[in-house]
N, C-alpha and C positions, 0 to 999 in steps of 0.2 A: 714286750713291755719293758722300757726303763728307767728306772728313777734315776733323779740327781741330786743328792743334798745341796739346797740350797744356805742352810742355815741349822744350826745341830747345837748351837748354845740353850744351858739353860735359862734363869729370868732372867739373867743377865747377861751383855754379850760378852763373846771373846773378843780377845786383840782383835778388831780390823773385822769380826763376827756378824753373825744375825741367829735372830732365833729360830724357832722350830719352822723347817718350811723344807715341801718336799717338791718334785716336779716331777709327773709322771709324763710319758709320751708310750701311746701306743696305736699304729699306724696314723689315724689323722684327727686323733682325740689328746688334747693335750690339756691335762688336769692338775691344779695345787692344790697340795693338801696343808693344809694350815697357812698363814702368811704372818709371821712373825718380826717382830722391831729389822728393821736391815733388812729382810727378804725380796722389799722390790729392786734394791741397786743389784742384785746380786741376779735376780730373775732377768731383768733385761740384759744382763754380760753375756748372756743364753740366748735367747728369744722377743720377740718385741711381744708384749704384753698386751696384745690385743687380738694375738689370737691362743688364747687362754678359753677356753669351752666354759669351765667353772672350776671354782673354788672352794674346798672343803672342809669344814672349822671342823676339828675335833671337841674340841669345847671353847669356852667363853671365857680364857683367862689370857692376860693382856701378851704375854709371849707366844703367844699362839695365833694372833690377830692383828695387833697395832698396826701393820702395813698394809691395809684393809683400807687405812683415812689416806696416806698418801695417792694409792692407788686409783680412790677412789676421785681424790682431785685429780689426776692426770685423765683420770675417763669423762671428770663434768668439764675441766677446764684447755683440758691441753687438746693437739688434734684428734684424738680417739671422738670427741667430742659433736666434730664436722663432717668426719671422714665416713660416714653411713657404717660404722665399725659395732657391731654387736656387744654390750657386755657381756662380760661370763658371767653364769648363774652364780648363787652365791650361797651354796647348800652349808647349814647352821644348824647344830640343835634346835628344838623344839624351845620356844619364847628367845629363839636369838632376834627375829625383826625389832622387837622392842627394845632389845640389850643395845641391837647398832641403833636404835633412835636415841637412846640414853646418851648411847657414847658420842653421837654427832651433837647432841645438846651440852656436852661437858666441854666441848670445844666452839660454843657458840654457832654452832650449824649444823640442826638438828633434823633436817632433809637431806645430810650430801650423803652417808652411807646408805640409805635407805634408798633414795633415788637414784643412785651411781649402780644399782647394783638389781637384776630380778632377784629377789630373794625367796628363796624357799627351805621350807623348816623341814627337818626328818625328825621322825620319833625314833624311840629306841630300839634296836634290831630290826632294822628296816632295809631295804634293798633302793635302791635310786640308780637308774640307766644313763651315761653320761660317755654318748658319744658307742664307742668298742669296748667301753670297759663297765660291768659293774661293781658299784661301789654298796658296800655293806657299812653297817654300823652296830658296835658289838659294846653295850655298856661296860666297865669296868669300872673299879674302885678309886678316887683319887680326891680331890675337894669338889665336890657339887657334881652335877652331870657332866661323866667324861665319855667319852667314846674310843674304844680302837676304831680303826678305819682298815677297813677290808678292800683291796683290790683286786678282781679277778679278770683276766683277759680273755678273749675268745676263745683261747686254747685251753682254759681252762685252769691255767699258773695263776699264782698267788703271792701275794707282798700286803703285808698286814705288818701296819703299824701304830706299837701298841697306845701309843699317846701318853701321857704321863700314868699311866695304869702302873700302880702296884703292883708285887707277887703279886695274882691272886688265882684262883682256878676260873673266874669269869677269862681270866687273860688267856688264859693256859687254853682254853678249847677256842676262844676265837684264833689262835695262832694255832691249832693242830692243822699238821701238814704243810703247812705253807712254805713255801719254795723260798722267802725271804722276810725274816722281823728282822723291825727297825723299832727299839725296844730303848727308853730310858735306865740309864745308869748313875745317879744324883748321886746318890751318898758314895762317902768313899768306903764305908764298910759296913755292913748290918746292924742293922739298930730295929731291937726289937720295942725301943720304946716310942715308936712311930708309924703312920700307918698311912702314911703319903706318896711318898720315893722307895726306890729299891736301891742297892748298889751292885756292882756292876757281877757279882758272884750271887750273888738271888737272880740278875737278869741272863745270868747264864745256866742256872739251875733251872728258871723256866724254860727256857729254849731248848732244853734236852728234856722236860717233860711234855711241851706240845711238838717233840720231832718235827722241829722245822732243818731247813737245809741250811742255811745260813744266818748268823747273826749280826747285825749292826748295833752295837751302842750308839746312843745320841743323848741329846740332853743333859750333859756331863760336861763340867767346865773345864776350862782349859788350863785354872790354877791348880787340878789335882794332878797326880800320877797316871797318865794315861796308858801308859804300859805297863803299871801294876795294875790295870784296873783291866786291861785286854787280860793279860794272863789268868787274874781270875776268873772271868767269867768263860773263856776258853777249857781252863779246868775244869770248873762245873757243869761246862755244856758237852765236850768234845766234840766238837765238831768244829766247822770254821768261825772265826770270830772275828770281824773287823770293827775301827774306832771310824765312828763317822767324820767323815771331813769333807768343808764346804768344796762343792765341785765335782765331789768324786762318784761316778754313775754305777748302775749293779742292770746287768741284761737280766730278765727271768723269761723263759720261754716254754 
């Protein structure tokens, strides 16, 4: 199984950026999990966008999604259209079909996400089969319903990413054991007077309490300290720590 970061900005992008967007491939199942502002120029520099299986929203907030509308014009209007090309599913929290109808009516066409896409809703801690690979959904703490996103391959390896999840122990057991978290780092330093983001020394104190094997930061802008922000969370995890960067792949097997 291997991811690509497509996109690792937080709400807002970096220089040249896209936001949260991941790319799985595992043998001839090839899955996105979230599609954020920037994520489709950045997804076709990899692969043509139409053989995508499906797409995975961790939750319903606009960095996690906006390039849901482009995409979804290229599938009504461009050749994906003619070409007898299948869309990819388009798996959403629970009341997402309504959210994408809202959002196609805020941009005066309130059928193109809806129809661009088979959409189907998971509920909370739920298992959904997608291609080689199952995909889990693990509630955690953050504004309104979020999900980690759980990936397991046939062999049984693991890449769970936490989504904008806080510390919290909901996060902590959905990431035990897993062979790779891809884990938000927003703040540049603890702040216990908030209960949204983590920074990058709490995202590494989780990852040395659900013993995973490797850590990725993401979601972490590109105007802080990103090498103080590796070294802490490095300290508080010990184990390996990398800073997500667009492009850059991780094999788990």
């Amino acid at each position: 199984m291997r991811l690509t970061v497509l996109g690792k900005s937080p709400s807002w992008e970096d220089a040249g950026g896209a936001c949260s967007s991941y790319l799985i491939q595992a043998g001839s199942t090839t899955v996105l999990v979230d599609c954020g502002s920037g994520a489709l120029g950045k997804l076709r520099a990899r692969i043509d966008y139409r053989d995508l299986d499906a797409i995975v929203i961790s939750h319903l907030h606009a960095d996690h999604l906006l390039d849901l509308v482009p995409l979804a014009c290229a599938l009504t209007y461009g050749p994906a259209s003619t070409d007898g090309s299948a869309p990819p599913r388009l798996v959403v929290p629970a009341g997402g079909r309504e959210f994408m109808r809202r959002l196609g009516a805020a941009i005066d066409d309130e059928s193109l996400i809806v129809d661009a896409y088979p959409i189907e809703e998971y509920e909370p801690r739920s298992e959904t089969a997608i291609g080689e690979l199952t995909v889990a959904s693990h509630p955690v703490p953050h504004i309104g319903p979020t999900h980690a996103i759980e990936l397991t391959a046939p062999s049984g390896a693991r890449i769970v990413f936490g989504s904008d999840g806080r510390y919290s122990e909901e996060l902590i057991e959905a990431a035990r054991g897993a062979e790779l978290l891809i884990a938000e780092a927003t703040l540049p330093d603890p702040d216990p007077g908030q209960d949204v983001h983590m920074s990058a020394e709490e995202t590494g104190r989780l990852a040395g309490e659900a013993g995973v094997g490797r850590l990725v930061l993401t979601h972490i802008s590109d105007e802080l300290d990103l090498e103080r922000a590796r070294s802490a969370a490095a300290e508080a995890f010990g184990g390996p720590v990398d800073l997500a960067t667009e492009g850059a792949t991780y094999e788990v097997v």
